[in-house]
Backbone as JSON Lines, residues from 0, in Angstrom:
{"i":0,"aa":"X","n":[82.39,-8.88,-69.02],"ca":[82.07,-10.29,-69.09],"c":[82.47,-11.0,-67.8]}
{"i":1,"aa":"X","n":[83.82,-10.42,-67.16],"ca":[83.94,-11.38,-65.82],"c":[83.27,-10.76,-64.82]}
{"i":2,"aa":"X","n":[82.54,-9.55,-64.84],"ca":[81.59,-9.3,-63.8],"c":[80.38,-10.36,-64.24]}
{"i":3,"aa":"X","n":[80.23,-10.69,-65.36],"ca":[78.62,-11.23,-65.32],"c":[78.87,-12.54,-64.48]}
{"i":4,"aa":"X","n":[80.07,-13.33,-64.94],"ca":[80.23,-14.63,-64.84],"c":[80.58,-14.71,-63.34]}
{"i":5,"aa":"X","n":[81.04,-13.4,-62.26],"ca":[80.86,-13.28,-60.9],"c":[79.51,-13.48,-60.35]}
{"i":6,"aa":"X","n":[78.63,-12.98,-61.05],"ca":[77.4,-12.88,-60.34],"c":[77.15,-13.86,-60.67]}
{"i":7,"aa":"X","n":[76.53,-14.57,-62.03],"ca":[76.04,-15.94,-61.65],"c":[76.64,-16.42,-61.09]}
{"i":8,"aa":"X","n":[78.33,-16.68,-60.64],"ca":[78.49,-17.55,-59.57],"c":[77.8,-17.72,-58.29]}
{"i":9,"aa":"X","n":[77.86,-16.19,-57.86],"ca":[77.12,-15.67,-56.86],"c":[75.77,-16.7,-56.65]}
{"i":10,"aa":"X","n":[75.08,-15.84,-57.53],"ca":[73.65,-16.14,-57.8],"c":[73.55,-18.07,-57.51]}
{"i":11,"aa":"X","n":[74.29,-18.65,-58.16],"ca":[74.71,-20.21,-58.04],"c":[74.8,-20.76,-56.7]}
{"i":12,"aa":"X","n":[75.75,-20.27,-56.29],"ca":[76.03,-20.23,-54.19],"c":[74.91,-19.74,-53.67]}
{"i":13,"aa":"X","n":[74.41,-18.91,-53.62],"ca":[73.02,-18.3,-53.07],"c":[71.9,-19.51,-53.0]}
{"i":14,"aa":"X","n":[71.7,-20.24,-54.33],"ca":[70.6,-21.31,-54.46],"c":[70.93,-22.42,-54.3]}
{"i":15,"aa":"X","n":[72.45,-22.61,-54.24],"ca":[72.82,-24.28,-53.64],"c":[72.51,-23.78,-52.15]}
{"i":16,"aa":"X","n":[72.72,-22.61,-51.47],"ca":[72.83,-22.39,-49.78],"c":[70.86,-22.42,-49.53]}
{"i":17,"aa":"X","n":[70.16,-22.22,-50.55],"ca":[68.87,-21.87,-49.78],"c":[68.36,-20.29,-49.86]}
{"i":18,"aa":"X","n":[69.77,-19.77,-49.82],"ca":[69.41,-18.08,-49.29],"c":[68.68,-17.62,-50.55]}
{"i":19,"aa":"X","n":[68.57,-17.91,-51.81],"ca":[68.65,-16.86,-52.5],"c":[66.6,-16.74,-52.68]}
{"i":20,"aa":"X","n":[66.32,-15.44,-53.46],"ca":[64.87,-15.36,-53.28],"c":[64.88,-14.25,-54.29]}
{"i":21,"aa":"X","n":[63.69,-14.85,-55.38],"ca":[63.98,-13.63,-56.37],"c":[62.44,-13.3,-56.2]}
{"i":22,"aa":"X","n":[61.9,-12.01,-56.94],"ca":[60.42,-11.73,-57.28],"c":[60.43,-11.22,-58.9]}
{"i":23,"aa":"X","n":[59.55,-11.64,-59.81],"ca":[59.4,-11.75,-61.03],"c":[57.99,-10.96,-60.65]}
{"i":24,"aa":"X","n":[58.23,-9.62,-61.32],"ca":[56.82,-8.89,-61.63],"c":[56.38,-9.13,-63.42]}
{"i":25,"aa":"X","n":[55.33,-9.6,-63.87],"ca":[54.69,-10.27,-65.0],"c":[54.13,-9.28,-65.34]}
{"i":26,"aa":"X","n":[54.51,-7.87,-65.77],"ca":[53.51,-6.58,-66.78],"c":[52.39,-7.41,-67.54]}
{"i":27,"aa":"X","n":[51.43,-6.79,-67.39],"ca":[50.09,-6.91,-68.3],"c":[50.55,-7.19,-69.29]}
{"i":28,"aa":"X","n":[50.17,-7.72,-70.58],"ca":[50.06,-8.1,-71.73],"c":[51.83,-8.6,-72.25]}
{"i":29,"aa":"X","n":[52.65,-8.91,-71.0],"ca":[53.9,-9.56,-71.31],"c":[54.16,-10.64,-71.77]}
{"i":30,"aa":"X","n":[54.88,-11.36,-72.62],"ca":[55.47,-12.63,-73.62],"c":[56.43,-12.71,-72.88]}
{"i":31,"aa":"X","n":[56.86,-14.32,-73.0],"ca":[58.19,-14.65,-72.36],"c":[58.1,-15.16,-71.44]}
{"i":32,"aa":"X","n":[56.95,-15.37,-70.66],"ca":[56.92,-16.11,-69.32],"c":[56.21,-17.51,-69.53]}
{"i":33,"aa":"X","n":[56.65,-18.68,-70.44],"ca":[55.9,-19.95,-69.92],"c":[56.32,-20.46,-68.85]}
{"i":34,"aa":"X","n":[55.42,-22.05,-68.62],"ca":[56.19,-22.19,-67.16],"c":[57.3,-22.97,-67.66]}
{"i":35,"aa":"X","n":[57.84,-23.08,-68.7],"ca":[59.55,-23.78,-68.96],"c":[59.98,-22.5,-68.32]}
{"i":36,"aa":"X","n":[59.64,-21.27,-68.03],"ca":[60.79,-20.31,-68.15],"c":[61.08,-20.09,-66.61]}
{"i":37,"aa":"X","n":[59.29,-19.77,-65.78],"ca":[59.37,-19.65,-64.48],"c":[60.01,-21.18,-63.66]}
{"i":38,"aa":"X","n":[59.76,-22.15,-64.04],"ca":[59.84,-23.58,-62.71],"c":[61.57,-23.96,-63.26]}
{"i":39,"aa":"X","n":[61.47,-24.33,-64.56],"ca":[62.43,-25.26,-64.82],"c":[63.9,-24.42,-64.57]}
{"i":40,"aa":"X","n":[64.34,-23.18,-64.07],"ca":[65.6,-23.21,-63.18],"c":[65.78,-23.63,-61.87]}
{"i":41,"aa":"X","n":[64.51,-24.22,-61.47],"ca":[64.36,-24.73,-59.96],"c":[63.88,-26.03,-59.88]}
{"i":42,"aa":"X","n":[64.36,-27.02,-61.08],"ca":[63.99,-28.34,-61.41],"c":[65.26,-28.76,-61.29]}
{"i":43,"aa":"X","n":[65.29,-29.77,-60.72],"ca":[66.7,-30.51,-60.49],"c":[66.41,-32.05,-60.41]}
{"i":44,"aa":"X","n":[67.56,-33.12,-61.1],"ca":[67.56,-34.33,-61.58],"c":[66.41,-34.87,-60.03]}
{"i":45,"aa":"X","n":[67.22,-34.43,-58.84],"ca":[66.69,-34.72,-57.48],"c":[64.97,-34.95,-57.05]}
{"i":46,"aa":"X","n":[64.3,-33.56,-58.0],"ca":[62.62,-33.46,-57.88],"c":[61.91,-34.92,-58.25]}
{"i":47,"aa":"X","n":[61.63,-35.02,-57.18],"ca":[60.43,-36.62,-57.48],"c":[59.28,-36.13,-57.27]}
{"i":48,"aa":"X","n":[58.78,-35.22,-56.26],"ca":[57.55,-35.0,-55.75],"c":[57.39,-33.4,-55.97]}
{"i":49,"aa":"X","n":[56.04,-33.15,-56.52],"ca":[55.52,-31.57,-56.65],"c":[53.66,-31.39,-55.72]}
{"i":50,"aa":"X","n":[54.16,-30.31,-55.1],"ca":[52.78,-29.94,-54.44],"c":[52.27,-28.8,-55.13]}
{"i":51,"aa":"X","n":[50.94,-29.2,-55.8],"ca":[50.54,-27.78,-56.47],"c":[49.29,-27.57,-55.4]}
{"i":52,"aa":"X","n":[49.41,-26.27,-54.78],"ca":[47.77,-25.68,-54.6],"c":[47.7,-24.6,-55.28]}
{"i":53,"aa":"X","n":[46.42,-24.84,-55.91],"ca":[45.95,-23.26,-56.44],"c":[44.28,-23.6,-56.35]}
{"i":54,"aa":"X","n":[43.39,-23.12,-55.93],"ca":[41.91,-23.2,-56.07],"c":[41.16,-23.27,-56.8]}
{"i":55,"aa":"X","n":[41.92,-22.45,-58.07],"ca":[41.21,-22.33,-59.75],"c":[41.9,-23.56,-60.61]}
{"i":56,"aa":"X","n":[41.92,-24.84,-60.19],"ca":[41.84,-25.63,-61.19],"c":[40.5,-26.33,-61.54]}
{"i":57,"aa":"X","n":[39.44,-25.6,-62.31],"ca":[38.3,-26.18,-62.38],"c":[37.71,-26.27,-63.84]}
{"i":58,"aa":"X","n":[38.23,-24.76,-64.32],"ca":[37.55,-24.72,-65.73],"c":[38.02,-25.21,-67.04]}
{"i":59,"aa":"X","n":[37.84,-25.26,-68.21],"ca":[38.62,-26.19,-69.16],"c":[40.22,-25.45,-69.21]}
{"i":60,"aa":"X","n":[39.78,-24.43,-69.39],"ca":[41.49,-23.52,-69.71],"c":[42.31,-23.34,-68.39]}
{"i":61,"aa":"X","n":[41.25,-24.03,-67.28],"ca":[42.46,-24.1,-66.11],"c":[43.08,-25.38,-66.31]}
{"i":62,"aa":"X","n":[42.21,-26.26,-66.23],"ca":[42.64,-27.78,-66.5],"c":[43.85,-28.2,-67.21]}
{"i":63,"aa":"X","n":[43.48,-27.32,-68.86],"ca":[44.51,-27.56,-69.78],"c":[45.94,-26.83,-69.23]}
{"i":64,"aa":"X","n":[45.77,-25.74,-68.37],"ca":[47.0,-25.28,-67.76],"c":[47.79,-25.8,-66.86]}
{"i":65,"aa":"X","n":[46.93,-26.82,-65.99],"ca":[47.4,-27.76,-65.14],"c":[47.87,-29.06,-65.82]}
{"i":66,"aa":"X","n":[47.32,-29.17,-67.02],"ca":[48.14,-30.5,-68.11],"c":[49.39,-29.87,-68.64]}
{"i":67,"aa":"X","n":[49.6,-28.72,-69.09],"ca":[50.89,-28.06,-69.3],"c":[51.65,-27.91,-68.63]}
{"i":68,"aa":"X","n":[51.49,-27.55,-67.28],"ca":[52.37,-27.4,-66.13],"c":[52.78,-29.25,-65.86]}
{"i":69,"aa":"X","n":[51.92,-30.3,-65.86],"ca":[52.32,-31.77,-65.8],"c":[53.16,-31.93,-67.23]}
{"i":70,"aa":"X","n":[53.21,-31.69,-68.42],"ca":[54.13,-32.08,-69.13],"c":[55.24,-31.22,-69.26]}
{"i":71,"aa":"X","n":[55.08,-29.99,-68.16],"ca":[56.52,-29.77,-68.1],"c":[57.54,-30.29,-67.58]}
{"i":72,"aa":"X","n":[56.55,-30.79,-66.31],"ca":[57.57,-31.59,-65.09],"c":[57.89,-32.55,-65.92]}
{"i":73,"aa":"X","n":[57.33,-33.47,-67.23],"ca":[57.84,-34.68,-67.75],"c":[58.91,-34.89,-68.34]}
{"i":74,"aa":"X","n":[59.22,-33.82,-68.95],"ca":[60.45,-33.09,-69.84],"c":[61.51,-33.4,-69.38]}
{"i":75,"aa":"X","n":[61.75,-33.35,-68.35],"ca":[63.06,-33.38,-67.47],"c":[63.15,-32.01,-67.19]}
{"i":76,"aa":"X","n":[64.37,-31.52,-66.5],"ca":[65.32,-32.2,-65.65],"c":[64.87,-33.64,-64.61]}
{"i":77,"aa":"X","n":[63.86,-33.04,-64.12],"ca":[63.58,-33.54,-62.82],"c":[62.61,-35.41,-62.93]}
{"i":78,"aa":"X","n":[62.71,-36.05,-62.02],"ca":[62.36,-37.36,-62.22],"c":[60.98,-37.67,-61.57]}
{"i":79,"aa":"X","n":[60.13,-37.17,-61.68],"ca":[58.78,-36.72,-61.14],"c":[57.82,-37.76,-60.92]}
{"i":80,"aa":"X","n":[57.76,-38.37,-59.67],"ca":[57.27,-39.94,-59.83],"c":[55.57,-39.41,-59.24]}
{"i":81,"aa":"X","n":[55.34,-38.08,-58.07],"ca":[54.5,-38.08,-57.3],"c":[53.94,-36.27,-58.05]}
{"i":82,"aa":"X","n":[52.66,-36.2,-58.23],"ca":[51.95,-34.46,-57.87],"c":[51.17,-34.81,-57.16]}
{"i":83,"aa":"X","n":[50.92,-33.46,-56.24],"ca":[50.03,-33.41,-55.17],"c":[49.3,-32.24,-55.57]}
{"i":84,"aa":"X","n":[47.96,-32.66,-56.08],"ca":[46.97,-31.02,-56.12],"c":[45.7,-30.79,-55.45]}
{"i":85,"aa":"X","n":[45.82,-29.75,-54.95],"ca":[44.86,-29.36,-53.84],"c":[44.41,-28.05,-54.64]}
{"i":86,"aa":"X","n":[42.95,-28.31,-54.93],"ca":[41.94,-27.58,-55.31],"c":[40.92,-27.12,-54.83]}
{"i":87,"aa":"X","n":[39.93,-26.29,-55.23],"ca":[38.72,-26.51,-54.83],"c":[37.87,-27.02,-55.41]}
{"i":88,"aa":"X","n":[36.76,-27.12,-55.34],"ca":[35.83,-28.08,-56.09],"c":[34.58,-27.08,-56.56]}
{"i":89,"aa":"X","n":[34.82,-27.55,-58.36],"ca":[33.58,-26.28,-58.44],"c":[32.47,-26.67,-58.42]}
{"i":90,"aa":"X","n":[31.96,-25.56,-57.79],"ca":[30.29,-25.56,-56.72],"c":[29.48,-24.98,-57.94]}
{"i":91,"aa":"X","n":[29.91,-24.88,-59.19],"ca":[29.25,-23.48,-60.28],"c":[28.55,-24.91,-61.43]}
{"i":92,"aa":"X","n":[28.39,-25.96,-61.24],"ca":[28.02,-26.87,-62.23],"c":[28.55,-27.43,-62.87]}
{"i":93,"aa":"X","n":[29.77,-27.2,-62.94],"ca":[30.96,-27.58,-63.35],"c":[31.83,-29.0,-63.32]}
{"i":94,"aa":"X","n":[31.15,-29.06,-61.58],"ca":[31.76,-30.43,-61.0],"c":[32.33,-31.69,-61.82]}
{"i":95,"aa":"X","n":[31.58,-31.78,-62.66],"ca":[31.68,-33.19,-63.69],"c":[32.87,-33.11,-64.31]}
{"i":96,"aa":"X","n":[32.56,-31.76,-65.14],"ca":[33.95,-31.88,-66.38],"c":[34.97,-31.36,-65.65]}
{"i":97,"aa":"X","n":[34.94,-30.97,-64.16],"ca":[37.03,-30.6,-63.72],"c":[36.97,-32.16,-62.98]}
{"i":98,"aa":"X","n":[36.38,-32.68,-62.52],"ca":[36.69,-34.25,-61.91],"c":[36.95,-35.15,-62.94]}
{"i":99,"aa":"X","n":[36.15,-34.76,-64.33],"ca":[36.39,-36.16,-65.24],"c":[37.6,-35.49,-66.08]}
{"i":100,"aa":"X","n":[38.01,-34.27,-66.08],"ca":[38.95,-33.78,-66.86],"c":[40.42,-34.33,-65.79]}
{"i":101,"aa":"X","n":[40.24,-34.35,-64.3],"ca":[41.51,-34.17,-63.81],"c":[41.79,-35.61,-63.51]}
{"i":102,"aa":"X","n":[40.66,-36.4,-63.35],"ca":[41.08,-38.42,-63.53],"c":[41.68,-38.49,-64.84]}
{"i":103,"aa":"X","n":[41.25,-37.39,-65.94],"ca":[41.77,-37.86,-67.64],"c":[43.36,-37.41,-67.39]}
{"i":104,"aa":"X","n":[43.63,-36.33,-66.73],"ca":[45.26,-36.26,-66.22],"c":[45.82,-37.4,-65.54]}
{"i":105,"aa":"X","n":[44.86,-37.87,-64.21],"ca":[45.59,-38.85,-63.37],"c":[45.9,-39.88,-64.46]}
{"i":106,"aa":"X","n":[44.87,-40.74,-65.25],"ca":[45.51,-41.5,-65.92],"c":[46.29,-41.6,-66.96]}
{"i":107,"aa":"X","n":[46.43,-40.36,-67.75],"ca":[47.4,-39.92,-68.46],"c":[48.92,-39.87,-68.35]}
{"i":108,"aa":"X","n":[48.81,-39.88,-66.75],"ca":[50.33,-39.45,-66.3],"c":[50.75,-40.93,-65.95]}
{"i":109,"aa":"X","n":[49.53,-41.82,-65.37],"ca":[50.51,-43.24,-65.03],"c":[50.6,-43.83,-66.33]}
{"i":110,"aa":"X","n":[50.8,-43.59,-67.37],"ca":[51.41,-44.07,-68.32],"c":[52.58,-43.36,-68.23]}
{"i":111,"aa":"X","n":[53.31,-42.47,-67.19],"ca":[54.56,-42.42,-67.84],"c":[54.94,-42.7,-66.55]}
{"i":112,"aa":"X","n":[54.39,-43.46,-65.59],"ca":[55.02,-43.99,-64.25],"c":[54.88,-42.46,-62.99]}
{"i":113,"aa":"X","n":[53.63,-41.61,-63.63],"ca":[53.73,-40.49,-62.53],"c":[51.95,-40.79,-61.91]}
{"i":114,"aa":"X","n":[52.0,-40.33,-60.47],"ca":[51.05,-41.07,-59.18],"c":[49.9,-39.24,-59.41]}
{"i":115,"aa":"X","n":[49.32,-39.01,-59.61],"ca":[48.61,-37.9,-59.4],"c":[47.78,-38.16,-58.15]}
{"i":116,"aa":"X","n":[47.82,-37.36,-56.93],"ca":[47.22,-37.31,-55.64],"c":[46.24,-36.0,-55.79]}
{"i":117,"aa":"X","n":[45.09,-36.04,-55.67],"ca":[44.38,-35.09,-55.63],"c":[43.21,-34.87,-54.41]}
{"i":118,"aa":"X","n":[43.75,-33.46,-53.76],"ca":[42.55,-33.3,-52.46],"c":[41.64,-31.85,-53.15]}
{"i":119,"aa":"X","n":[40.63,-31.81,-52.41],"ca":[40.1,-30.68,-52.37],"c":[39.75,-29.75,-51.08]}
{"i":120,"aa":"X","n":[39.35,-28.77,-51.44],"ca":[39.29,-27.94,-50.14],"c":[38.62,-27.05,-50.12]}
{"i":121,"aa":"X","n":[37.46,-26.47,-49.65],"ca":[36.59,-25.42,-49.82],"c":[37.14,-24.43,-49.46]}
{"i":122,"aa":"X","n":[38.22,-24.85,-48.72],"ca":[38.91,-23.5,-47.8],"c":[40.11,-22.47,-48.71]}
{"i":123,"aa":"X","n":[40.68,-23.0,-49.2],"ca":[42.11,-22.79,-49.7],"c":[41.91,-21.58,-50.47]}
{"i":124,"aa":"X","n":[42.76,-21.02,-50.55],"ca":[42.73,-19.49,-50.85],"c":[44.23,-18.91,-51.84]}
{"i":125,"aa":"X","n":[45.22,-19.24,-50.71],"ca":[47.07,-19.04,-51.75],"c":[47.38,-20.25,-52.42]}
{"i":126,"aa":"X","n":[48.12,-19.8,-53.63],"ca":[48.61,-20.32,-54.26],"c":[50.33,-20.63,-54.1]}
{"i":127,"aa":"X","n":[50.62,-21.81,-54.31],"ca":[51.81,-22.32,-54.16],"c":[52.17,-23.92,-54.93]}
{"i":128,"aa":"X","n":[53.42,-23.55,-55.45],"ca":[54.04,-24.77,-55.85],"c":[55.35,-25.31,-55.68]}
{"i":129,"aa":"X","n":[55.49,-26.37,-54.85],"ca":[56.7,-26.73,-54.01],"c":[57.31,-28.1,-54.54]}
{"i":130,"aa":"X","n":[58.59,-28.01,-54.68],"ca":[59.4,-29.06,-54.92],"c":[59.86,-29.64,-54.0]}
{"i":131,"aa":"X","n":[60.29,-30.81,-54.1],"ca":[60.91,-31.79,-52.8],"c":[62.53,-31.53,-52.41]}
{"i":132,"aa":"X","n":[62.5,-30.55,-53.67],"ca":[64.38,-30.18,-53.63],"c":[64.47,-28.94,-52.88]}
{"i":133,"aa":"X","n":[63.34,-28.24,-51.76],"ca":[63.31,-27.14,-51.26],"c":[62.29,-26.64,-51.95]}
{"i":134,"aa":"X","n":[62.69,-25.85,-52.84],"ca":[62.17,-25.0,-54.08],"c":[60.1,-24.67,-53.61]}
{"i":135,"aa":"X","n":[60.24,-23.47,-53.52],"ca":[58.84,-22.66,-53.84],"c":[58.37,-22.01,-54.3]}
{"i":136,"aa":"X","n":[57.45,-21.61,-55.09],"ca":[57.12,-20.58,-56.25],"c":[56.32,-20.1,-55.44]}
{"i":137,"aa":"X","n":[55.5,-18.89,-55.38],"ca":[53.75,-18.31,-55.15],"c":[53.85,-17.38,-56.82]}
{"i":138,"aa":"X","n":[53.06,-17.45,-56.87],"ca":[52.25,-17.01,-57.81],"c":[50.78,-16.22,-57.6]}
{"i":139,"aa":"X","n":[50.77,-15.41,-57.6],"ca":[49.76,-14.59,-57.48],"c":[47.98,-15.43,-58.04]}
{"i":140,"aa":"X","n":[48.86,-15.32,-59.02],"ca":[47.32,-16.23,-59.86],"c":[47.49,-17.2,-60.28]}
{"i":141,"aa":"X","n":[48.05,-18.1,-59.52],"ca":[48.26,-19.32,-59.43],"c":[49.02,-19.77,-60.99]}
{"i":142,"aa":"X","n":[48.42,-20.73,-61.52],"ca":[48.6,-21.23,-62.99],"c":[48.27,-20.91,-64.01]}
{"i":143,"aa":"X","n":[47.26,-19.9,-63.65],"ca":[46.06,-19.18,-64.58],"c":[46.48,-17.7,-64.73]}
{"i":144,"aa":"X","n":[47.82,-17.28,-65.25],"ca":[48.1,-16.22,-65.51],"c":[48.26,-15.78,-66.94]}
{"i":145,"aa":"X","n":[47.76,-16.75,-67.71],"ca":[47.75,-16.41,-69.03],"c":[46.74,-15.75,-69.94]}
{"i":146,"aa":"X","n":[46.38,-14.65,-70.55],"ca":[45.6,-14.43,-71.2],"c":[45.09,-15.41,-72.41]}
{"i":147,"aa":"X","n":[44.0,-14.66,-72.49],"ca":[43.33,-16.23,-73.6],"c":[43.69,-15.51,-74.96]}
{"i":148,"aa":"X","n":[43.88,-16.42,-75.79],"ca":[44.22,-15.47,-77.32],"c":[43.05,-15.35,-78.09]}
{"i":149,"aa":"X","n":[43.33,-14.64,-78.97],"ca":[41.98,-14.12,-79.72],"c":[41.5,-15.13,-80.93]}
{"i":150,"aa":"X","n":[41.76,-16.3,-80.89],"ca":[41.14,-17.39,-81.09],"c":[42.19,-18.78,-81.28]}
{"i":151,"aa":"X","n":[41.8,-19.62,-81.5],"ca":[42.06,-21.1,-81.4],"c":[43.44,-21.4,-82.66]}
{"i":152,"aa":"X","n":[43.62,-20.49,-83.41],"ca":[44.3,-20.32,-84.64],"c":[45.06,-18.95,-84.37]}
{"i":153,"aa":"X","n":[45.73,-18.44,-83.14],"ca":[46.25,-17.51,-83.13],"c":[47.63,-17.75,-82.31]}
{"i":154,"aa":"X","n":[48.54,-17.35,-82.41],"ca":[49.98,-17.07,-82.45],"c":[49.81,-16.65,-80.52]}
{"i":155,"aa":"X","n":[50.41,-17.67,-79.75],"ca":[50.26,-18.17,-78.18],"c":[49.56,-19.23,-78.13]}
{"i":156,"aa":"X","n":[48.71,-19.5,-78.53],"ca":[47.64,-20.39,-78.67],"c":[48.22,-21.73,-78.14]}
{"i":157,"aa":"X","n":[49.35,-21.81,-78.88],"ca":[49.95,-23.73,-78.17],"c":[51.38,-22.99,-77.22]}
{"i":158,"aa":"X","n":[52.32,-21.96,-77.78],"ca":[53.02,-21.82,-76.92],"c":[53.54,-20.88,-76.37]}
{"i":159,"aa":"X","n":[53.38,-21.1,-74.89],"ca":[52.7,-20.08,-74.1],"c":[53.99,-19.07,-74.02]}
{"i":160,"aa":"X","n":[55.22,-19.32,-74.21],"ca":[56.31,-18.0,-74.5],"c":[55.86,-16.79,-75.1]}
{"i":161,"aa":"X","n":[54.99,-16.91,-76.15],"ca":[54.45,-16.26,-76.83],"c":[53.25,-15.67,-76.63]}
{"i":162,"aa":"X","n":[52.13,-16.57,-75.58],"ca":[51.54,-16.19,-74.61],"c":[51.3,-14.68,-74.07]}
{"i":163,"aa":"X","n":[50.09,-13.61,-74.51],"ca":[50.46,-12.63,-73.29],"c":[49.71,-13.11,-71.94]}
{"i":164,"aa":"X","n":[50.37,-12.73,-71.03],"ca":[49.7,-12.63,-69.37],"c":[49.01,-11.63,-68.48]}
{"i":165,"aa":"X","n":[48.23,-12.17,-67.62],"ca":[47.75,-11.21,-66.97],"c":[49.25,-10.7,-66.09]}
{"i":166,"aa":"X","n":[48.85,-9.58,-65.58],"ca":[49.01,-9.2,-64.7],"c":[49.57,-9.55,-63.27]}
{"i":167,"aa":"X","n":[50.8,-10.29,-62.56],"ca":[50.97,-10.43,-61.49],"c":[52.29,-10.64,-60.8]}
{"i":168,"aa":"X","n":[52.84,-11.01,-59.64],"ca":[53.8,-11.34,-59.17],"c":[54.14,-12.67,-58.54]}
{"i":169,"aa":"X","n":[55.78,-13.22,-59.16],"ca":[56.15,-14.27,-58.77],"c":[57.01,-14.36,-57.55]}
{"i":170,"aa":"X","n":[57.08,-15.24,-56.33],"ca":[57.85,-15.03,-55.56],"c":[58.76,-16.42,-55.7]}
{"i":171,"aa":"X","n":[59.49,-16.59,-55.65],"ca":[60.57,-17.6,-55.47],"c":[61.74,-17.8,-54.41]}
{"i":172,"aa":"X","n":[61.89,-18.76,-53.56],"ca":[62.57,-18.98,-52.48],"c":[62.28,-20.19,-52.23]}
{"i":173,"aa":"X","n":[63.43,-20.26,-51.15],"ca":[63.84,-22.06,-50.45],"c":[62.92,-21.91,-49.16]}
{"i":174,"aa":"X","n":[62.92,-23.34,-48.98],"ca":[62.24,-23.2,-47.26],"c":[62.86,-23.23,-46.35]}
{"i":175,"aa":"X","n":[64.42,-23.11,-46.83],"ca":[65.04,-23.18,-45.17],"c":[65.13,-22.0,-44.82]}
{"i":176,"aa":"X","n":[64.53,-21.1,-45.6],"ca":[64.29,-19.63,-44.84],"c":[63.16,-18.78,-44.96]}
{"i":177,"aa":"X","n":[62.34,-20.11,-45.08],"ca":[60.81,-19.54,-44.07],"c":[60.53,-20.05,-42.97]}
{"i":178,"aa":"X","n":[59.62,-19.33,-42.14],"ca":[59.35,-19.06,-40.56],"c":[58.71,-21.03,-40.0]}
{"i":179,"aa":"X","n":[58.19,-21.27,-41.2],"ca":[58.09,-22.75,-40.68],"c":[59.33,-23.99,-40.81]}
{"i":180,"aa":"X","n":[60.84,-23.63,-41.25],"ca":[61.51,-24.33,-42.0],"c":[62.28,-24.85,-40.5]}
């Protein structure tokens, strides 16, 4: 027991200094990963501002993943006044319902005093989500790592712990120790 309570100290010093950097590999058809589980140890009272890029926020079940990921930030810890999302814009016919779905977020959120900034980009390609407290995630597949359940009345369906996932890898680290910091 006092080895464990060494290492999280450890582990504690490591992420107040910046240094520390973990990678979360997500097995195929794994439970246990919502995003309460991945973001919110890297949410702090401090977070006002979040930059999401990921390219695939377009389709309904991306959308609704990008409204889940916004009512997590609402939850607390963190005091979340600003998101910044940089998308692409779907070119597939789509256009209407991810623009009128993601104004139905923007105004959703200034009812709780949060600013939704939204760019697009034909270009954008990696995925990343950055806090103002340092803090960076990548994510392989951005927000959209969840498998869909086998219908509308099935057990994951609202919560995503329970959720299985695709397939991918999480990277986590500070920016004062990347090459642009």
């Amino acid at each position: 027991m006092d080895r464990a309570e060494q290492i999280k100290k450890q582990l504690n010093k490591l992420k107040e200094e910046g240094k520390y950097h973990e990678q979360i590999k997500i097995p195929a058809d794994a439970t246990g990963f919502s995003y309460e589980k991945l973001f919110k140890p890297y949410l702090d009272q401090f977070v006002t501002e979040v930059w999401v890029e990921d390219p695939y926020v377009r389709h309904v079940h991306q959308l609704y993943n990008f409204l889940r990921f916004c009512e997590m930030l609402l939850k607390g810890p963190c005091k979340v006044k600003t998101i910044h999302l940089m998308t692409s814009l779907d070119d597939s016919g789509g256009k209407l319902q991810q623009t009128g779905g993601l104004e139905e977020i923007k105004q959703s959120l200034q009812s709780y005093g949060v600013t939704l900034e939204m760019n697009y980009s034909s270009t954008i390609h990696d995925r990343e989500i950055r806090f103002n407290n340092g803090w960076m995630i990548k994510i392989g597949r951005g927000l959209d790592y969840f498998k869909k359940t086998q219908g509308r009345f099935s057990i994951g369906y609202c919560d995503f712990d329970l959720r299985q996932c695709h397939e991918t890898t999480v990277d986590i680290f500070h920016i004062k120790h990347t090459k642009n910091s």
